[in-house]
C-alpha positions as YAML, in Angstrom:
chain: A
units: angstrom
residues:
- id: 1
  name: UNK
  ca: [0.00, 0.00, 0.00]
- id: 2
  name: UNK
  ca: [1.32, 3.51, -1.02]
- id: 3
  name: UNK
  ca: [0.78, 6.80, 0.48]
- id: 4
  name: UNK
  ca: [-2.12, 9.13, -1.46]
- id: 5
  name: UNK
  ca: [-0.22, 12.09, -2.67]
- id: 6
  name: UNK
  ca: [-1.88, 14.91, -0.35]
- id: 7
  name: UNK
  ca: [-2.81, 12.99, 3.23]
- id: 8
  name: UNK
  ca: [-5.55, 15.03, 4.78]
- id: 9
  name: UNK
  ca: [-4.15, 13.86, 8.30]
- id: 10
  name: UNK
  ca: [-1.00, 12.66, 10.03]
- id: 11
  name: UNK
  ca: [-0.46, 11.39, 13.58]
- id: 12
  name: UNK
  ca: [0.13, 7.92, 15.22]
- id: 13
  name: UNK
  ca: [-1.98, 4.63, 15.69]
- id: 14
  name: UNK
  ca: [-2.07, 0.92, 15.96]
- id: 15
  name: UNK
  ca: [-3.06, -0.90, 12.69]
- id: 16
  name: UNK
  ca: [-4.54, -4.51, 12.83]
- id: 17
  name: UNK
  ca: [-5.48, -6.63, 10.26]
- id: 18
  name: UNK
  ca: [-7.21, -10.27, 10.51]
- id: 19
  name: UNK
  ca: [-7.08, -12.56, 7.57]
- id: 20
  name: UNK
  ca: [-9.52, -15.55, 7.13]
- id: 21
  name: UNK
  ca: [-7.68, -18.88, 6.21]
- id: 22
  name: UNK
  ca: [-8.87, -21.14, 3.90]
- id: 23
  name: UNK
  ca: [-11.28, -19.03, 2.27]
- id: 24
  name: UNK
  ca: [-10.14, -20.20, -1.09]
- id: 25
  name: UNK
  ca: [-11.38, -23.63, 0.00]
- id: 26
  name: UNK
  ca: [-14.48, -22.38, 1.07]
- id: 27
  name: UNK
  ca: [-15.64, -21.15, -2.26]
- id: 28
  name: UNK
  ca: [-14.47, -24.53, -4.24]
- id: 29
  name: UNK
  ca: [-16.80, -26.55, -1.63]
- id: 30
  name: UNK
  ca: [-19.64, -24.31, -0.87]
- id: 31
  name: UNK
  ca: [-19.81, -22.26, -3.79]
- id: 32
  name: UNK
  ca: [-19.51, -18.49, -4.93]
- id: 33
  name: UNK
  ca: [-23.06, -17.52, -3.02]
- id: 34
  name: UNK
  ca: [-22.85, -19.56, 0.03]
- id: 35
  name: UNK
  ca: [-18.99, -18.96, 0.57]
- id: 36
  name: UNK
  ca: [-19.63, -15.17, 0.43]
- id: 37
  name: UNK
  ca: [-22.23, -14.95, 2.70]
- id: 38
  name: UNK
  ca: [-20.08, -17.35, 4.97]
- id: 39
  name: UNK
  ca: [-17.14, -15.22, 4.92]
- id: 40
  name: UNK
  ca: [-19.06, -11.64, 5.34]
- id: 41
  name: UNK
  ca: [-20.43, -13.00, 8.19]
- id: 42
  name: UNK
  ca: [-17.03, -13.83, 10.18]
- id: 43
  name: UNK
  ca: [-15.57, -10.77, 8.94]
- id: 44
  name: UNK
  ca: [-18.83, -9.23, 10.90]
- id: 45
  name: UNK
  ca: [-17.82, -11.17, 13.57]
- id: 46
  name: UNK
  ca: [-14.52, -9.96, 13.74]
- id: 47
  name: UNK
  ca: [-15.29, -5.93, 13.16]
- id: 48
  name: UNK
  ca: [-17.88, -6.28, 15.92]
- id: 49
  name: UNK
  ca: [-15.05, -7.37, 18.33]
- id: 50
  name: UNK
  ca: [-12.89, -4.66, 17.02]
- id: 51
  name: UNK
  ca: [-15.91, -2.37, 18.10]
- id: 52
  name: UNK
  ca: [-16.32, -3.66, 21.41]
- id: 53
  name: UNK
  ca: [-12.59, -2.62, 21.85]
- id: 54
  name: UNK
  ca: [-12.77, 0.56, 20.39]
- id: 55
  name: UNK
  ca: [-11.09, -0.14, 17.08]
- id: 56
  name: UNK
  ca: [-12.59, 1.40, 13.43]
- id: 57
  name: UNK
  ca: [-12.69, -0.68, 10.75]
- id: 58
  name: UNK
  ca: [-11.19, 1.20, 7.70]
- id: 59
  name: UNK
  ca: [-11.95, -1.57, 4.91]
- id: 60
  name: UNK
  ca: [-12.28, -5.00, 4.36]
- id: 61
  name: UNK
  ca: [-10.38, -7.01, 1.66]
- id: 62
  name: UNK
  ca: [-11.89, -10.32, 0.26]
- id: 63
  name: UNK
  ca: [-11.32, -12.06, 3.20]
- id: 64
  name: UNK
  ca: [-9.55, -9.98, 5.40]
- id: 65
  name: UNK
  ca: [-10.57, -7.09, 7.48]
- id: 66
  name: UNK
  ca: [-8.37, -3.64, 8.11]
- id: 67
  name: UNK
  ca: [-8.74, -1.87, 11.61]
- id: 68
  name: UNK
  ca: [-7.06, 0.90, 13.09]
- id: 69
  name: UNK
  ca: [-6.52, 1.78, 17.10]
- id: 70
  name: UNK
  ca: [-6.06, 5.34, 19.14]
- id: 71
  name: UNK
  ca: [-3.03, 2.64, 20.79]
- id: 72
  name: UNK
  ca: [-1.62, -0.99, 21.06]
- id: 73
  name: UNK
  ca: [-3.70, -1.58, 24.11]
- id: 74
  name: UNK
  ca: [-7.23, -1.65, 22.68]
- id: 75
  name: UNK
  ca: [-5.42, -3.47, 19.30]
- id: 76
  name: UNK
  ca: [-3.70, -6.23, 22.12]
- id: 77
  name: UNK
  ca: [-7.06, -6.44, 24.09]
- id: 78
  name: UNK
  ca: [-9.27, -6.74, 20.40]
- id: 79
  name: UNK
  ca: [-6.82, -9.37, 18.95]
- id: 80
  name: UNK
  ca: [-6.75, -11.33, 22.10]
- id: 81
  name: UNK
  ca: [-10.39, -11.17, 22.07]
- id: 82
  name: UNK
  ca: [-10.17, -12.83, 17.84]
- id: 83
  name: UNK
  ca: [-8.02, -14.80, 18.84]
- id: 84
  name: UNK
  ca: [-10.11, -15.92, 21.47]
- id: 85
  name: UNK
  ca: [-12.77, -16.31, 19.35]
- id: 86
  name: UNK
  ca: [-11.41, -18.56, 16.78]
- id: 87
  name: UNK
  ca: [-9.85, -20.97, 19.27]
- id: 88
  name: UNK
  ca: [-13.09, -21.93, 20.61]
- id: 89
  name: UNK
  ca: [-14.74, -22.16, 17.70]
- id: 90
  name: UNK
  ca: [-17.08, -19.01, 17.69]
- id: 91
  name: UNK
  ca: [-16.41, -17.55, 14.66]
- id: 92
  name: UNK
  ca: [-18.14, -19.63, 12.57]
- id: 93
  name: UNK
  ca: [-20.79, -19.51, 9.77]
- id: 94
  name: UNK
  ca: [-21.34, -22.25, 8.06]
- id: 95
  name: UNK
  ca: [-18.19, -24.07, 10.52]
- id: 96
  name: UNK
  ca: [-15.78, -22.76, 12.39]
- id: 97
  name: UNK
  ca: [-12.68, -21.18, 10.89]
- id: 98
  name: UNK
  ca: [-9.20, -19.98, 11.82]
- id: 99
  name: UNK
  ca: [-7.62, -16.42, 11.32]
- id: 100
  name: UNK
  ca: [-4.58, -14.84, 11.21]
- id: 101
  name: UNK
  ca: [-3.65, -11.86, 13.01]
- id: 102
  name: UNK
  ca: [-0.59, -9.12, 12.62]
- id: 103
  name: UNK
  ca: [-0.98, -5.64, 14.47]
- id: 104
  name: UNK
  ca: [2.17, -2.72, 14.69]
- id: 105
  name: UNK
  ca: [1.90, 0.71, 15.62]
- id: 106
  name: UNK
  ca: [3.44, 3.68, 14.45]
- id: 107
  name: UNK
  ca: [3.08, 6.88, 11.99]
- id: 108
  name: UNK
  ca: [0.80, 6.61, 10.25]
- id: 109
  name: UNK
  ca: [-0.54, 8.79, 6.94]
- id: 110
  name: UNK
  ca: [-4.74, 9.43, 6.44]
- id: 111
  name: UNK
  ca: [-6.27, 10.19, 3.03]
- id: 112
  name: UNK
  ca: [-8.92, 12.37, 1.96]
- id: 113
  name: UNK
  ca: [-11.19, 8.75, 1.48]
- id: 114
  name: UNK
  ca: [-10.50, 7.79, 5.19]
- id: 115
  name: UNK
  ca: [-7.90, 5.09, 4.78]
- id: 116
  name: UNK
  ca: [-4.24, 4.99, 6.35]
- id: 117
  name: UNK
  ca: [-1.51, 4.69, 4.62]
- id: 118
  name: UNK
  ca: [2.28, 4.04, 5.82]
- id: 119
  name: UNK
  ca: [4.91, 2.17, 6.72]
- id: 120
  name: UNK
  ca: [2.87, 1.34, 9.82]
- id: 121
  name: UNK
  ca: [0.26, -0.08, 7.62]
- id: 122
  name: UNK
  ca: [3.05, -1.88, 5.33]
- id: 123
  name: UNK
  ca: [4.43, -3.63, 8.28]
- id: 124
  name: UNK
  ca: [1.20, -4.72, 9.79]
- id: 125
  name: UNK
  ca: [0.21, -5.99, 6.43]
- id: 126
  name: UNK
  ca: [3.54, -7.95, 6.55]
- id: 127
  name: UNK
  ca: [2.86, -9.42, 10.30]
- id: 128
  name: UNK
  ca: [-0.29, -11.19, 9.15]
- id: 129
  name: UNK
  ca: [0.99, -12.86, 6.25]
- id: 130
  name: UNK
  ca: [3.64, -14.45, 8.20]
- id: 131
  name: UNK
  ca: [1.30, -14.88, 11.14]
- id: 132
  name: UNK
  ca: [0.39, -18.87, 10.85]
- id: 133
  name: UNK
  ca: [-3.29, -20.18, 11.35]
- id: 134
  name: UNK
  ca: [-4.53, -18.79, 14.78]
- id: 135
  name: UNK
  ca: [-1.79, -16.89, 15.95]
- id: 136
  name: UNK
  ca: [-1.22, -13.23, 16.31]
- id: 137
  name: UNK
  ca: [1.72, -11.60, 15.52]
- id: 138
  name: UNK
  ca: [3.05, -7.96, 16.91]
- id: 139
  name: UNK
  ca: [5.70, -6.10, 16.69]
- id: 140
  name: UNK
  ca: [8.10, -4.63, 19.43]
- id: 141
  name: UNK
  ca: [6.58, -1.32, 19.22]
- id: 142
  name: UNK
  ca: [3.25, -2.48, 20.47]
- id: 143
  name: UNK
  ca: [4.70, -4.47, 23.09]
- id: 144
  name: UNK
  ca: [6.36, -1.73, 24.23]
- id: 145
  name: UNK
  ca: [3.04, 0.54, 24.51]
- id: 146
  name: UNK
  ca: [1.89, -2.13, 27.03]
- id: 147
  name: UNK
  ca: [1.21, -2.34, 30.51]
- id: 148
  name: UNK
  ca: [2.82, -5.03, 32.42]
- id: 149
  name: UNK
  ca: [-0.11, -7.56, 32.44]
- id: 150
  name: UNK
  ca: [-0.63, -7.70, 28.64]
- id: 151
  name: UNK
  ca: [3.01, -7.47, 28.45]
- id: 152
  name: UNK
  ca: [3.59, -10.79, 29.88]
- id: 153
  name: UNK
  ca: [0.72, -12.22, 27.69]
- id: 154
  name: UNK
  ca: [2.94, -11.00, 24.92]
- id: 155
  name: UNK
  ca: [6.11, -13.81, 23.86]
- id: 156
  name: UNK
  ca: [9.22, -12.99, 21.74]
- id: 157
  name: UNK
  ca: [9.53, -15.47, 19.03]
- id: 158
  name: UNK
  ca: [12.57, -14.10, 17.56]
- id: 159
  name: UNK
  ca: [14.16, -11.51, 14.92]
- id: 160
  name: UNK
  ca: [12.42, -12.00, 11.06]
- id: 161
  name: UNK
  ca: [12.94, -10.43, 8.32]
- id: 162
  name: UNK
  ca: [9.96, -8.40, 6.79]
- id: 163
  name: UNK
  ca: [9.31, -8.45, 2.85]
- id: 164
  name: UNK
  ca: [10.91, -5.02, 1.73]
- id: 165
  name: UNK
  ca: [12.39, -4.52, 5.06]
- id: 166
  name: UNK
  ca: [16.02, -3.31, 4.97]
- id: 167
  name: UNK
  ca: [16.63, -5.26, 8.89]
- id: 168
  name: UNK
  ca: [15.47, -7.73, 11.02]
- id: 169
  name: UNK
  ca: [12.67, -7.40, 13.18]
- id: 170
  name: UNK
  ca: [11.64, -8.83, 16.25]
- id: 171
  name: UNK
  ca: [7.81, -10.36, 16.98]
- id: 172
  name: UNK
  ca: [5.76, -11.83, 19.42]
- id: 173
  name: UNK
  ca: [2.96, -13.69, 19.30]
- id: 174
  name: UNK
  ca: [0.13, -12.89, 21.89]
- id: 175
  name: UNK
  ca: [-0.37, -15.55, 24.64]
- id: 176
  name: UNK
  ca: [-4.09, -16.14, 25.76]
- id: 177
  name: UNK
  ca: [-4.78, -17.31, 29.50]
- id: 178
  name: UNK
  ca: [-7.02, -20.42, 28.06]
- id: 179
  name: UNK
  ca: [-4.10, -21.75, 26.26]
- id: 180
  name: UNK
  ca: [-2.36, -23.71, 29.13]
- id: 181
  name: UNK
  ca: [0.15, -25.29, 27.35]
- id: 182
  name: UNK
  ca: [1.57, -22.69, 24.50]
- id: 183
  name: UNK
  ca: [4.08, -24.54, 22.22]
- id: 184
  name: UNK
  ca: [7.50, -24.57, 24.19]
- id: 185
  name: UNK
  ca: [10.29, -22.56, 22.47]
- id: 186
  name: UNK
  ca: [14.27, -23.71, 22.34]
- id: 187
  name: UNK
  ca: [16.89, -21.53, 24.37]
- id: 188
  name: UNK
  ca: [18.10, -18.53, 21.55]
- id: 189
  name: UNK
  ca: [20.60, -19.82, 18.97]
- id: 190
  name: UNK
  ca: [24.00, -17.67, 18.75]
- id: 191
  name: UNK
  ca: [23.24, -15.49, 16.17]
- id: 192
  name: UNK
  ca: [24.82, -16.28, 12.65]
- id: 193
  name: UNK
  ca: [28.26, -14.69, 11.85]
- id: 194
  name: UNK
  ca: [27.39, -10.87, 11.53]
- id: 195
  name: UNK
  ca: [29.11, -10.72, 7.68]
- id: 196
  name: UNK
  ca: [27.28, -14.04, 6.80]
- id: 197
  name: UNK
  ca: [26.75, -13.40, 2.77]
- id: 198
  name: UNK
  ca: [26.15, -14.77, -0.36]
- id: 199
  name: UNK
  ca: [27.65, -14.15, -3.44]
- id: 200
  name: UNK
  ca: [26.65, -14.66, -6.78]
- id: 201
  name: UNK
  ca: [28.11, -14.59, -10.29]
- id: 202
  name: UNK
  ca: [26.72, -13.41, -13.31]
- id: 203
  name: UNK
  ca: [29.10, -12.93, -15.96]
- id: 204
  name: UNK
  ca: [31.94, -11.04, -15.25]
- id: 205
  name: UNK
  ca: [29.69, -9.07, -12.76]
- id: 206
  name: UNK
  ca: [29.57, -10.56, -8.38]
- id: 207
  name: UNK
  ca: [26.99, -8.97, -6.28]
- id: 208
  name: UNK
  ca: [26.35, -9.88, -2.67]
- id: 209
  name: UNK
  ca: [24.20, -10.54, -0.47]
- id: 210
  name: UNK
  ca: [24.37, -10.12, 3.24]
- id: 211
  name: UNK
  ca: [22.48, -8.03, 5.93]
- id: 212
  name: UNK
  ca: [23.50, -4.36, 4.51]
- id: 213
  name: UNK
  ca: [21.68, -5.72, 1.23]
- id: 214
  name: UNK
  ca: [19.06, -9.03, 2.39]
- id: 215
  name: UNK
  ca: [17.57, -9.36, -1.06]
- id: 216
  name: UNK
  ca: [17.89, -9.55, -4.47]
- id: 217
  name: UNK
  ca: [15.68, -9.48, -7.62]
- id: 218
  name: UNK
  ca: [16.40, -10.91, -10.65]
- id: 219
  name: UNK
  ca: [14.00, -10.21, -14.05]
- id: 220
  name: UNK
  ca: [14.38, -9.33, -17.37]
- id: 221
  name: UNK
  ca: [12.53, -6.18, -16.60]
- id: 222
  name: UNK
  ca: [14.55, -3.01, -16.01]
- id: 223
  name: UNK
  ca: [13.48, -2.65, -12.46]
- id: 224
  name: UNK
  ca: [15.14, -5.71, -11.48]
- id: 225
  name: UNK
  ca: [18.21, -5.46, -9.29]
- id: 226
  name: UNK
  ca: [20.18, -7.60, -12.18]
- id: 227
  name: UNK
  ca: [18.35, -7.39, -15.21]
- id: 228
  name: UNK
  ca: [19.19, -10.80, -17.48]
- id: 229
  name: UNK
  ca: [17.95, -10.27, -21.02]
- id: 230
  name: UNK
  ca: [16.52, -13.59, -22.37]
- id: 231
  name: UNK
  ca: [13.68, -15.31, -24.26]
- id: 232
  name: UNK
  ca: [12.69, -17.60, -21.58]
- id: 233
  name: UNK
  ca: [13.51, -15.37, -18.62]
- id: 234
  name: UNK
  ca: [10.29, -14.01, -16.97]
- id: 235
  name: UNK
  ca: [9.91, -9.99, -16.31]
- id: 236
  name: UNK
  ca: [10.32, -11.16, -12.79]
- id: 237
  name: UNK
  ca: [11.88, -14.18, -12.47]
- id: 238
  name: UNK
  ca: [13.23, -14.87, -9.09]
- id: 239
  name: UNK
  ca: [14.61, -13.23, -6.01]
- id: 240
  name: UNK
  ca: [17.06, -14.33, -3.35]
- id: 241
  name: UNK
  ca: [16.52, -13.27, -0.01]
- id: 242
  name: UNK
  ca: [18.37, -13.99, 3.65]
- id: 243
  name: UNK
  ca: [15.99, -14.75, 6.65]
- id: 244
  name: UNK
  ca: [17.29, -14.87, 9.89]
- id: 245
  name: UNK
  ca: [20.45, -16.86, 8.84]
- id: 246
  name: UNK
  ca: [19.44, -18.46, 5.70]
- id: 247
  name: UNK
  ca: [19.48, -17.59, 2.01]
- id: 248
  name: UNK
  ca: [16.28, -18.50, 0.37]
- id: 249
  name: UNK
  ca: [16.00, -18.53, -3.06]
- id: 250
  name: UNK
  ca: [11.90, -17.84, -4.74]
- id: 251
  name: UNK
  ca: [10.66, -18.62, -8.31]
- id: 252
  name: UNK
  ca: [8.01, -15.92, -9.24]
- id: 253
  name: UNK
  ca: [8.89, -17.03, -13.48]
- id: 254
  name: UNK
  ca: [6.96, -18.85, -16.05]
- id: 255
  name: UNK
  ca: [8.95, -21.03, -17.16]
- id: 256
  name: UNK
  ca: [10.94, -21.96, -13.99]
- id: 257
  name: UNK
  ca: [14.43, -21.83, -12.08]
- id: 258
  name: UNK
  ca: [16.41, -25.08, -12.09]
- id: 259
  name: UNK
  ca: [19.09, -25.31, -9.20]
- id: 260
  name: UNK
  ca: [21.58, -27.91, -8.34]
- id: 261
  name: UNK
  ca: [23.59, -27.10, -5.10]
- id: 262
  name: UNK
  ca: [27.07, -29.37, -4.69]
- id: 263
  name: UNK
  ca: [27.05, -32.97, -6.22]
- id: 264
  name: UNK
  ca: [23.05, -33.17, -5.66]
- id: 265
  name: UNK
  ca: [20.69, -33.35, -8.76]
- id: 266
  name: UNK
  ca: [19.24, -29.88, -10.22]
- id: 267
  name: UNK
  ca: [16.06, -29.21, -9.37]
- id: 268
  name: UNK
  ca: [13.12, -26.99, -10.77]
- id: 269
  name: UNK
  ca: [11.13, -24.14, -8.63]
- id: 270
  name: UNK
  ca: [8.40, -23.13, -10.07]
- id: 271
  name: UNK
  ca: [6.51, -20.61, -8.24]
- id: 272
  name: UNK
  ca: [8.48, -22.41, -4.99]
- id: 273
  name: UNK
  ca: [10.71, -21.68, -2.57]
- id: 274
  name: UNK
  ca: [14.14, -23.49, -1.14]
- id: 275
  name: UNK
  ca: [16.87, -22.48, 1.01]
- id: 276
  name: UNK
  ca: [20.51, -22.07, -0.52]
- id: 277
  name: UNK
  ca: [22.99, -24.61, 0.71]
- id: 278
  name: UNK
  ca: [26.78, -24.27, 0.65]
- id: 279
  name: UNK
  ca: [27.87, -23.58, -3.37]
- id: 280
  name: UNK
  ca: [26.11, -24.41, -6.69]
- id: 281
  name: UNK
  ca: [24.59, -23.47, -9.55]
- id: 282
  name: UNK
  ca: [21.20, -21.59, -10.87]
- id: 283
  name: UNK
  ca: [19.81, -21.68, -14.31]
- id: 284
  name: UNK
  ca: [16.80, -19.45, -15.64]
- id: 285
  name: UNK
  ca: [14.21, -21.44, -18.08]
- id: 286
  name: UNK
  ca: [15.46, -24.24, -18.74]
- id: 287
  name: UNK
  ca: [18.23, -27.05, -17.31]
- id: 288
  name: UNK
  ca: [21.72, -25.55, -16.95]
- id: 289
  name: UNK
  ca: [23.22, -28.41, -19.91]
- id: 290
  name: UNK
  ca: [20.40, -26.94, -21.98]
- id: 291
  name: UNK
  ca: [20.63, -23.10, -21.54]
- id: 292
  name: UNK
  ca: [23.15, -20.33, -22.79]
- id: 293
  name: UNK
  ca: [25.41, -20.50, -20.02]
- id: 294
  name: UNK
  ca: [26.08, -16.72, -19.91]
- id: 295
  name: UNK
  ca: [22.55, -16.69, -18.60]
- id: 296
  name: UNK
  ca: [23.58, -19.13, -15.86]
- id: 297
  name: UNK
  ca: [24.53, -17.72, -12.41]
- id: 298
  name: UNK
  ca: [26.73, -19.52, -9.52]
- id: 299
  name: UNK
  ca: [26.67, -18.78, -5.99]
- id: 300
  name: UNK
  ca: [28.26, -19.98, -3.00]
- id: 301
  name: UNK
  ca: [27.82, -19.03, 0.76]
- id: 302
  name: UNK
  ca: [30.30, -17.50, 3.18]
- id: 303
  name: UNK
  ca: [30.16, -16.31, 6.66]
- id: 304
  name: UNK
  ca: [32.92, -14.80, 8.63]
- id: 305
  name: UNK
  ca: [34.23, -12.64, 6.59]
- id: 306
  name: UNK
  ca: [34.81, -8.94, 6.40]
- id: 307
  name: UNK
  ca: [31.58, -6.97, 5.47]
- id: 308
  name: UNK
  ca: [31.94, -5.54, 1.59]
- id: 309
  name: UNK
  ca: [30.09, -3.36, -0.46]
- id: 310
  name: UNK
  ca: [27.32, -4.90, -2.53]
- id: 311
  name: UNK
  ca: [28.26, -4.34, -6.12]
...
């Protein structure tokens, strides 16, 4: 979401949003009509809670519901309340369904229409897609806002990084009192070597990746961060991206990425996802024996060593 060009107001708030899951599988088996009504009527459910805790509901989207908060503790109190709800089965329709929840508070930018716009909303919109199925995520600015009882209810589950963030943040998922027996968590891990990178090889041409520069897109568009001109390359063809202490590599392309990491056999991603392992080899469209191999790109992983300038 993007800022309007003239915002009518700025200030400071708490933006929630609550995301249905498994909507999509609602409307196969019910059908358009009776999926609809199912899913306006838990999103009902939801703004009415947000009401009772003095929240506003900007918009709704699909299946998912915007709301925005004077301050983190009516946000906390209504997405413990959601939460709530969907744990014991309330919000329901035709059954009961699960949500997703992701809150953060900050500026925050209001159009001429009524809606925010923001980094605040950005991040928020962030928290909830990497919130899993009943589980609310916040970020350390809320949690700071918070008095010491809703503090406690509050758990750090570690430093992520954000889709378009520049750093790490850290989260917390909210706690409820009904849930005696929360899934345990694992003493911290030492943190990964602080130059951990990984570079990559295009040509005559090395760029790398680390925490001063966490992603990188690769297209045959011009906004791309390395633009490869080829047939069978997609305008956006994949991106690599480090998380926590891992390199991930993600096929957004049409025709597909094929990888092959050490002596293991390539594999192709399309429209998938898989962590970067040690040294190997990625290919854009087609098998690496197959392709041009100036359109080929190696990479291999380092950590420990002294921080350099991304290329």
């Amino acid at each position: 979401m993007t800022a309007t060009a003239h915002p009518a107001h700025a200030g400071t708030g708490t933006i929630l949003f609550a995301d249905i899951v498994g909507s999509t599988e609602l409307y196969e088996r019910l059908g358009d009509a009776e999926a609809l009504a199912a899913v306006t009527a838990v999103l009902g459910q939801l703004q009415e809670i947000a009401g009772r805790c003095q929240g506003r509901v900007v918009k709704t989207l699909g299946d998912e519901v915007m709301v925005s908060f004077g301050d983190p503790v009516a946000a906390f109190t209504a997405a413990s309340a959601m939460l709530e709800a969907a744990i014991q089965g309330q919000l329901a329709a035709v059954q009961p369904v699960r949500i997703r929840l992701g809150f953060h508070h900050g500026a925050l930018l209001r159009g001429a229409n009524g809606d925010w716009f923001g980094d605040t909303v950005n991040t928020a919109a962030r928290l909830v897609k990497l919130s899993r199925p009943n589980q609310a995520l916040c970020s350390a600015e809320v949690v700071a806002s918070l008095p010491s009882h809703q503090q406690a209810a509050a758990r750090c589950i570690g430093r992520f990084a954000l889709k378009g963030k520049q750093s790490e943040r850290e989260l917390f998922e909210v706690l409820l009192p009904a849930d005696p027996h929360p899934t345990a968590l694992n003493p911290p891990l030492p943190d990964a070597a602080p130059c951990r990178a990984l570079l990559l090889d295009y040509g005559a041409s090395r760029f790398r990746i680390d925490r001063n520069r966490p992603a990188l897109r690769i297209g045959r568009a011009a906004g791309n961060d390395l633009v490869c001109e080829h047939a069978l390359v997609s305008r956006h063809h994949f991106r690599i991206e480090l998380r926590r202490d891992r390199f991930v590599l993600v096929d957004e392309s049409t025709n597909g990425t094929w990888v092959r990491m050490r002596d293991q056999d390539e594999i192709r991603l399309l429209r998938e996802e898989l962590p970067l392992l040690g040294s190997g080899l990625i290919a854009l469209g087609r098998p690496s024996g197959q392709g041009d191999p100036a359109h080929c790109f190696r990479f291999a992983i380092e950590a420990g060593a002294a921080a350099a300038p991304a290329d």
